[in-house]
C-alpha positions as CSV (number, residue, x, y, z in Angstrom):
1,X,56.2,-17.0,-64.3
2,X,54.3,-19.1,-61.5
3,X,50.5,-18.9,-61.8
4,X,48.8,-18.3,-58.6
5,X,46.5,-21.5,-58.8
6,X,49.6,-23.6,-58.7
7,X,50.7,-21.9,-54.9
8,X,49.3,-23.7,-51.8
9,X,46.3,-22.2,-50.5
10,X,47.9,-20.7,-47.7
11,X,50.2,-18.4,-50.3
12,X,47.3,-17.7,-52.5
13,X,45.2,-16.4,-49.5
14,X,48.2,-14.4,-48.0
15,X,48.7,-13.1,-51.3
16,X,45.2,-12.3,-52.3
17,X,45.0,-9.9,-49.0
18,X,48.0,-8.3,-50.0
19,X,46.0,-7.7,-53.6
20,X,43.0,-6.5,-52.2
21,X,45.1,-3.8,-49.6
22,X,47.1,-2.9,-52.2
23,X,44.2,-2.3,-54.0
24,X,42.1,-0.6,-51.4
25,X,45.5,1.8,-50.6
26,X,45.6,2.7,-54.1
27,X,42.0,3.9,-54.5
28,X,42.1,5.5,-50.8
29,X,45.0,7.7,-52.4
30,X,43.4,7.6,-55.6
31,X,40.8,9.4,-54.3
32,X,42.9,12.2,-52.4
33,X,44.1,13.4,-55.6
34,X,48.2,14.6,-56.0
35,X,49.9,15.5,-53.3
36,X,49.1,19.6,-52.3
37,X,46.7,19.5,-54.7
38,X,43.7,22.3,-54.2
39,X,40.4,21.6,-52.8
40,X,37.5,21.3,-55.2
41,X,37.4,24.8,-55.5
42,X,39.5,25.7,-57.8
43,X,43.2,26.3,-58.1
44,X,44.7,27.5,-55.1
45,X,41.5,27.8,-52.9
46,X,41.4,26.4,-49.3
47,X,38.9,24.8,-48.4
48,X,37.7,25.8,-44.8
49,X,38.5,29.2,-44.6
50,X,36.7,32.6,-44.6
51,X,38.0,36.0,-45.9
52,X,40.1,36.7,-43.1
53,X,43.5,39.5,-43.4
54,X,46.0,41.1,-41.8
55,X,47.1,44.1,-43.4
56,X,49.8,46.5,-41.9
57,X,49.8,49.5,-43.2
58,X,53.0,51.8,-42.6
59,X,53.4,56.0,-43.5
60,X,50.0,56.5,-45.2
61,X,49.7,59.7,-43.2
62,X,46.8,58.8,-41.8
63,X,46.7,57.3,-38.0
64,X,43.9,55.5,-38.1
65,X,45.6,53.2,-40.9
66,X,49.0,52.7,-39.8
67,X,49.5,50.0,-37.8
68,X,48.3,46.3,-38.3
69,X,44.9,45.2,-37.8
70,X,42.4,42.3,-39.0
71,X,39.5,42.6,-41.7
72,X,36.7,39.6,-41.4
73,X,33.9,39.7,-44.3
74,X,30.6,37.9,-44.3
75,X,29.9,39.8,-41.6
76,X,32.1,42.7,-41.9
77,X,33.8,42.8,-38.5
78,X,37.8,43.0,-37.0
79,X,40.0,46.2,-36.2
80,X,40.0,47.4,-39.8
81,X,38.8,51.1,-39.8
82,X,35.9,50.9,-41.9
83,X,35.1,47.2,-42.0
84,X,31.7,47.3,-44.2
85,X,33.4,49.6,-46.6
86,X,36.8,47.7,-46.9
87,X,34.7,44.5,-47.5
88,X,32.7,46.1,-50.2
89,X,35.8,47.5,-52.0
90,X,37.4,44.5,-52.2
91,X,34.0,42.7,-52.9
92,X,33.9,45.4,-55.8
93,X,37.4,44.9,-56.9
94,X,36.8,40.7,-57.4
95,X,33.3,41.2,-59.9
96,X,35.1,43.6,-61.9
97,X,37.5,40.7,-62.4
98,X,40.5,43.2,-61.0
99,X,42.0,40.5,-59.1
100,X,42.3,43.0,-56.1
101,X,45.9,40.8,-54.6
102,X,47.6,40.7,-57.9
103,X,50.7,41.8,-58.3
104,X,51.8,44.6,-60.6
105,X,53.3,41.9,-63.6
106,X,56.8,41.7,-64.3
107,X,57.5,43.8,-67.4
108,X,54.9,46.3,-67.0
109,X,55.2,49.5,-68.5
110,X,54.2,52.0,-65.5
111,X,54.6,55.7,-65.3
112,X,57.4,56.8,-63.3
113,X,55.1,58.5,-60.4
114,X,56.3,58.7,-56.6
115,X,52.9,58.8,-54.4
116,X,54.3,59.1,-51.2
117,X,56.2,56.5,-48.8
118,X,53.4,54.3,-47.8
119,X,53.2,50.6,-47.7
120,X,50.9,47.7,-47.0
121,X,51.0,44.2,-46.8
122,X,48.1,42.1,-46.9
123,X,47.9,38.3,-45.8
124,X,45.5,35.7,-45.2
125,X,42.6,34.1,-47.0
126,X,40.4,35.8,-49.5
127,X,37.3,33.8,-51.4
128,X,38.9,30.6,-50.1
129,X,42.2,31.7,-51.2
130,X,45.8,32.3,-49.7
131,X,46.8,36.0,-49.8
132,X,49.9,37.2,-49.7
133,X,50.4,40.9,-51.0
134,X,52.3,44.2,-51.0
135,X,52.0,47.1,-52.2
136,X,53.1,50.7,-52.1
137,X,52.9,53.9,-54.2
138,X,56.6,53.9,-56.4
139,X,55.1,54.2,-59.6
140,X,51.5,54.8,-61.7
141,X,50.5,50.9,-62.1
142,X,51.1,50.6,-58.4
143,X,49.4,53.7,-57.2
144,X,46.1,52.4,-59.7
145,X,46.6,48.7,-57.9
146,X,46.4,50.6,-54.1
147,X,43.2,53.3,-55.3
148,X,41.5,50.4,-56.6
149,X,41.3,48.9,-52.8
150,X,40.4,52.3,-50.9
151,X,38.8,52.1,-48.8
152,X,40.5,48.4,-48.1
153,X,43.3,50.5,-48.2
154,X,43.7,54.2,-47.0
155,X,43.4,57.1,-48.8
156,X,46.7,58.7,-49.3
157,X,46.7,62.1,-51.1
C-alpha cells in the first residue's frame, strides 16, 4: 500500500479532489434518503399534493353518481355531487381510524350478501397519499366498506 504523502504533489492534489467529490456526492445522496423512499410524511405520503380523486361510479341507480367526476377537499369543490358532504364523509371515515381506501383483507370472513351491481373506483391523492381503490357491493364486508363512504359514495338501496 502507497501512502499518499509519498505521491508527487500533483497526484495528491488530483486525488484529494476526487476525495472531497466523492465525499460531497455521498452526503448529497446521503441526504436524499433510499431510492423511492416517502417524503417526511410518513410512509407512502406524497409530498405536494392535495386530496384530489377521480371516482367513476358505474350502475348505482342513481344518475347523478354514475359517471366519472373529480372531488377536491380543503375547499370542498370539483364535479362530485355533494362536494362538502363527500369531503366530510371521508374526513369522518380517516378520525375513526376506518382507513376509508382499504381494501376488504384477503381472508376475510364476509357474509355472502349481493347489494346490487354497482361499482366504483376511486384514484388520486388523499392526506398526502396515493389512492387507488375499488369497490362494489358482492358481499357484507364490502357493502360495510361502500356505506361507510356515503355520501363519498352514493347511496344504493
Amino acid at each position: 500500500m502507497r501512502l499518499l504523502s509519498s505521491c508527487s504533489p500533483a497526484r495528491r492534489a488530483a486525488t484529494g479532489l476526487v476525495s472531497a467529490a466523492l465525499l460531497a456526492a455521498t452526503g448529497v445522496l446521503a441526504g436524499a434518503g433510499p431510492a423511492g423512499a416517502a417524503p417526511s410524511g410518513g410512509p407512502g405520503t406524497v409530498a405536494g399534493t392535495g386530496d384530489v380523486l377521480r371516482f367513476t361510479v358505474r350502475d348505482s341507480g342513481d344518475p347523478a353518481y354514475d359517471g366519472t367526476y373529480e372531488l377536491r377537499c380543503r375547499p370542498a369543490r370539483g364535479g362530485h355531487p355533494a362536494p362538502l358532504r363527500a369531503c366530510g364523509a371521508l374526513d369522518r371515515a380517516e378520525a375513526e381510524g376506518k382507513e376509508p381506501f382499504r381494501a376488504v383483507p384477503s381472508g376475510a370472513m364476509c357474509t355472502m350478501v349481493d347489494g346490487g351491481p354497482a361499482t366504483a373506483r376511486v384514484t388520486g391523492f388523499w392526506h398526502g397519499r396515493a389512492v387507488d381503490a375499488e369497490f362494489s357491493r358482492h358481499n357484507g364486508c364490502e357493502i360495510d366498506r361502500w356505506q361507510a363512504l356515503v355520501p363519498a359514495l352514493p347511496r344504493v338501496r
